[in-house]
C-alpha positions in Angstrom: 25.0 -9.4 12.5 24.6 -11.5 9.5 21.4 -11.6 7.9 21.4 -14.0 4.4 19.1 -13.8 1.5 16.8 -17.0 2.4 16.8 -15.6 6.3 15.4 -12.1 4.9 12.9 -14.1 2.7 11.3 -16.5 5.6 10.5 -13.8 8.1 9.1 -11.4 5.2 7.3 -14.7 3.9 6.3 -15.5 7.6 5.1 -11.9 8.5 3.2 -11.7 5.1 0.9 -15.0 5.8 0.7 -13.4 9.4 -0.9 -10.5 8.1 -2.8 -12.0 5.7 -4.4 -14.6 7.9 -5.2 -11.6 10.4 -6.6 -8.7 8.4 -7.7 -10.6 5.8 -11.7 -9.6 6.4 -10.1 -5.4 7.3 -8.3 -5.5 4.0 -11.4 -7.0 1.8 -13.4 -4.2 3.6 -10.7 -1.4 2.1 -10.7 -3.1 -1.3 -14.3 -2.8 -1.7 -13.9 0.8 -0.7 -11.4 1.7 -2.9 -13.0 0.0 -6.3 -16.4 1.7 -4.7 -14.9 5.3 -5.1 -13.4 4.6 -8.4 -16.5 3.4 -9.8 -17.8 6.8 -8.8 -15.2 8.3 -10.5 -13.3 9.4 -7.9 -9.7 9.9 -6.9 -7.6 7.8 -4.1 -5.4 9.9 -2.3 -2.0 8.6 -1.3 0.3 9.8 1.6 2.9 8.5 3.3 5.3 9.9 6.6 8.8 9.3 6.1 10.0 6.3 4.2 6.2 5.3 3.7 6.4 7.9 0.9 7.9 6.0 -1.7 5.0 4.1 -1.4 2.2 6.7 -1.9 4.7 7.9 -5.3 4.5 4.3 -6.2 0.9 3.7 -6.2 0.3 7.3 -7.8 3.2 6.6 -10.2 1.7 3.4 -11.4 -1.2 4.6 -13.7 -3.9 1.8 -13.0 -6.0 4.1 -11.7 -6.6 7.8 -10.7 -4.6 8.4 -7.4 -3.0 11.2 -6.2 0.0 11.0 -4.3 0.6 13.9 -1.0 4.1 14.2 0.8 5.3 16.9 3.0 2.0 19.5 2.0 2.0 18.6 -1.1 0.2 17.0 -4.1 1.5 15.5 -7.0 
């Protein structure tokens, strides 16, 4: 199986505007939660099974704003 740059970048393009178009109201509801606990000074908490790890150590690893990353028990 073949799969070419512009074939990758349609279906992640497609699926993205899916997504968005269907959990556009769910995702403006966790936004609002998120900036609502920051302005309370508080902390978001990251986590992440398996490969959805590196995303939790992005997010914490990014510095915009207090989040703490937790993988396999534990924090970082």
């Amino acid at each position: 199986m073949t799969v070419s740059v512009e074939g990758y970048l349609a279906v992640v393009t497609e699926t993205t505007g899916r997504v968005a178009a269907g959990q556009r109201e769910a995702v403006g509801r966790a936004v609002d939660l998120l900036a609502e606990a920051l302005r309370a000074d508080g902390v978001i908490h990251a986590f992440g099974t398996g490969h959805s790890e590196a995303l939790a150590m992005e997010i914490a690893g990014a510095g915009c704003a207090p989040v703490v990353a937790v993988w396999r028990g534990r924090r970082r």
